[in-house]
N, C-alpha and C positions, 0 to 999 in steps of 0.2 A: 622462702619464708615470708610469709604474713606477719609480722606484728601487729599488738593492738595492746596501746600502752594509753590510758588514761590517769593524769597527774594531779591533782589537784592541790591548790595551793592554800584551801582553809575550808572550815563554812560547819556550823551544828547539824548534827542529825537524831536530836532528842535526848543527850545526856541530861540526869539530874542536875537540879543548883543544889550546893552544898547546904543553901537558904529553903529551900524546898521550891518545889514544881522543875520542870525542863526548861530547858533553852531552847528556843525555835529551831523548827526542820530547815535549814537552808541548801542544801544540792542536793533535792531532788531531781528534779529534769537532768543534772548531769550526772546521776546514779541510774537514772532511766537510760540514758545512751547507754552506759556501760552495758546496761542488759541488753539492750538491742542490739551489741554490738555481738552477742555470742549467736543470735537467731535463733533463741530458746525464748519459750514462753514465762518458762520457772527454772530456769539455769541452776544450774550449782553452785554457790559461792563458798568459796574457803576464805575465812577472815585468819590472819596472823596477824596477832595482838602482842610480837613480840615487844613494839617499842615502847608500851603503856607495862611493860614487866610482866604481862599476859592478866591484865587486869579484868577479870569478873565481871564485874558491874560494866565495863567495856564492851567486852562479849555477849551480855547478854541488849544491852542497846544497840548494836550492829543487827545483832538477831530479830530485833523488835521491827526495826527499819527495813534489811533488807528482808527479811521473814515477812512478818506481818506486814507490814505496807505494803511493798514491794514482790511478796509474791513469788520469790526466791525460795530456794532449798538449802538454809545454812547449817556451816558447821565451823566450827576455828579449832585452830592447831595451834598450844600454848609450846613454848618452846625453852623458856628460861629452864623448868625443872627437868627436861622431855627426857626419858631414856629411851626411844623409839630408835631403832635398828637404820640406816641409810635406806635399804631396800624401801621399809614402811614407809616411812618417810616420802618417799619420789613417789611411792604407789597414789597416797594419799595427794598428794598437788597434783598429780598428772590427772586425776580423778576429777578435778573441779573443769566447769567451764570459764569459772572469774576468780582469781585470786585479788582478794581486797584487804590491804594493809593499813591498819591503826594508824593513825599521829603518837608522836613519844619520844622519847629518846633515840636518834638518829644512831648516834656512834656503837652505843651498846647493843641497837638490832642489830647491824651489820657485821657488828662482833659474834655474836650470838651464832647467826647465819653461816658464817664460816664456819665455826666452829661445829654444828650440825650438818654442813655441807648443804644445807640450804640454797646458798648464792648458786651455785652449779647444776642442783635441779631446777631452778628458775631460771635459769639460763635455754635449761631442756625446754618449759614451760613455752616460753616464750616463742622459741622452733617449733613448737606443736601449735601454735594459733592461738593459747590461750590467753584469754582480755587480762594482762595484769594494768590491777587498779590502785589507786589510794589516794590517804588524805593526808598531809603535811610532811613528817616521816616519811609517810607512803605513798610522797610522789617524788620527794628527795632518792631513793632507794634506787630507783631504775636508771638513774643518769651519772654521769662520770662522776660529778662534786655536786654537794648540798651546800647552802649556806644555814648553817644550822643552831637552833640554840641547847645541843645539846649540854652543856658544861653547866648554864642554867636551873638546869637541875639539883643540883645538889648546890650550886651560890647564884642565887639572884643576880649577882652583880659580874659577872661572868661575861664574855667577851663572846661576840658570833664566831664560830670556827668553821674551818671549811672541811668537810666531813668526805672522803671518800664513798661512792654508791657501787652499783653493781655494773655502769658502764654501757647499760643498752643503747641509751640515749648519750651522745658527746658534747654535752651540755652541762652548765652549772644548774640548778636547781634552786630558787629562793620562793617560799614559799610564804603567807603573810605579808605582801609586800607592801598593805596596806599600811604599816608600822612605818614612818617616817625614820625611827631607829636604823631597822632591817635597811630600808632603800639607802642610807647615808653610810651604812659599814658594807652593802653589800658593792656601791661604789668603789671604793677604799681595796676590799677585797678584789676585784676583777684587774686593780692594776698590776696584781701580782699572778694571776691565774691565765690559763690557755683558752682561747674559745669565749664566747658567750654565753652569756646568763640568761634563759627565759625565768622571770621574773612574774608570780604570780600573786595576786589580791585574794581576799576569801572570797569564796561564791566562783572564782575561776580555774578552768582547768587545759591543761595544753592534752588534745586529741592526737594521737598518733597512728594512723594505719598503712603500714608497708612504708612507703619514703614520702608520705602527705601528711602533714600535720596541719591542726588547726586550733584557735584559741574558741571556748568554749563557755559559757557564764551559765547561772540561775537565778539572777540577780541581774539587772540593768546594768546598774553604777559599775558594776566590778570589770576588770582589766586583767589583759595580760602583755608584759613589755620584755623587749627585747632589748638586752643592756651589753656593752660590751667597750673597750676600749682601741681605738686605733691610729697609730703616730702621737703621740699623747694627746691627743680631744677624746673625752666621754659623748659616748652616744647612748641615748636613752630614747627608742620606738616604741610607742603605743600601738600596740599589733589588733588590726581590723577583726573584728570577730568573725566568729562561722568561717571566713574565707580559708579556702585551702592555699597551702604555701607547698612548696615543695621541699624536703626536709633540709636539701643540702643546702637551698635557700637560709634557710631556720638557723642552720650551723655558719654562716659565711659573716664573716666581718664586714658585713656591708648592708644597709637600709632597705628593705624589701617593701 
């Protein structure tokens, strides 16, 4: 098995302001590896828009982005309402060369996802070579635990939870870590948790292909760290870009 897991931990790709006009394009170049990464010129992309509640106006600016910019052949799989059959369902994902997943509500995609048997043809996906992608949500999704602001959602005031994912990756997942908030609970968090946390800024993304990963940007400034605790000292790694690590590296409680 090949995997090819690209994560990303934030960044706009032309949503409206609620004030009018969009928000700036920010991961392009790490939306252009994702394509590269299938060796198609106009790939297929399936977007799942479960975590945004399979939001429309979502759907159709993924479509703008990876469509029209980018040159892609999209399509999204709305999944809150879906009565599509399992068969269909695995026909249609096995069908894409990139499955790229929304930012949203963390706990309730994953809910969702079982519930349609989702998580287990991604799993299949994954065995097949196919590039699974995403942005915040949808980079939390593929790794053991997210740190997550699901709860957020419905009270502002709401506490980060750590969010079970689908497990490819044996990693915590924190995405935003530009948030001084995020960094100081995601702390706090890891004393309780197994493993380390790659920790991601907007505009960054952690690369994965086969047991080689790599921290990735489209943006200068932005970072990606390696957090975890050990003997009670916190360790906090600012991980070199582009360079390849080797994953078990990636996973070890120890400064690479």
């Amino acid at each position: 098995m090949v995997q090819r897991i690209v994560a990303i931990g934030g960044g706009e790709i032309g949503r409206p302001k609620k004030e009018g006009g969009r928000y700036p394009i920010e991961t392009t170049s790490i939306d252009k590896e994702i394509i590269k990464l299938t060796g198609k010129k106009h790939p297929k992309v399936l977007f799942l828009p479960t975590a945004s509640g399979d939001s429309k106006g979502y759907i159709k600016v993924v479509e703008e982005h990876f469509g029209k910019r980018l040159g892609c052949k999209v399509s999204a799989l709305p999944l809150i309402h879906n009565k599509l059959s399992r068969a269909k369902l695995e026909k249609i994902v096995l069908a894409a060369d990139i499955v790229y997943v929304g930012g949203g509500n963390t706990f309730r995609m994953i809910r969702a996802w079982k519930k349609a048997g989702i998580d287990k043809i991604l799993a299949k996906a994954r065995e097949k070579g196919i590039v699974l992608s995403g942005l915040s949500a949808g980079a939390l999704c593929w790794c053991r635990y997210g740190h997550s602001d699901s709860r957020k959602f419905k009270n502002p005031e709401a506490d980060y939870i750590r969010v079970s994912g689908l497990g490819f990756l044996k990693i915590t997942s924190c995405p935003h870590f530009d948030s001084e908030e995020r960094a100081e609970n995601l702390k706090e968090m890891m004393k309780k948790t197994p493993g380390v946390a790659i920790a991601l800024e907007n505009c960054s993304a952690l690369e994965v292909i086969g047991e080689k990963a790599r921290i990735i940007t489209s943006k200068k400034s932005s970072s990606g760290h390696k957090i975890f605790w050990s003997k009670g000292k916190f360790f906090k790694q600012k991980l070199e870009k582009n360079k390849w690590f080797e994953l078990s590296e990636l996973l070890s409680k120890k400064k690479i």
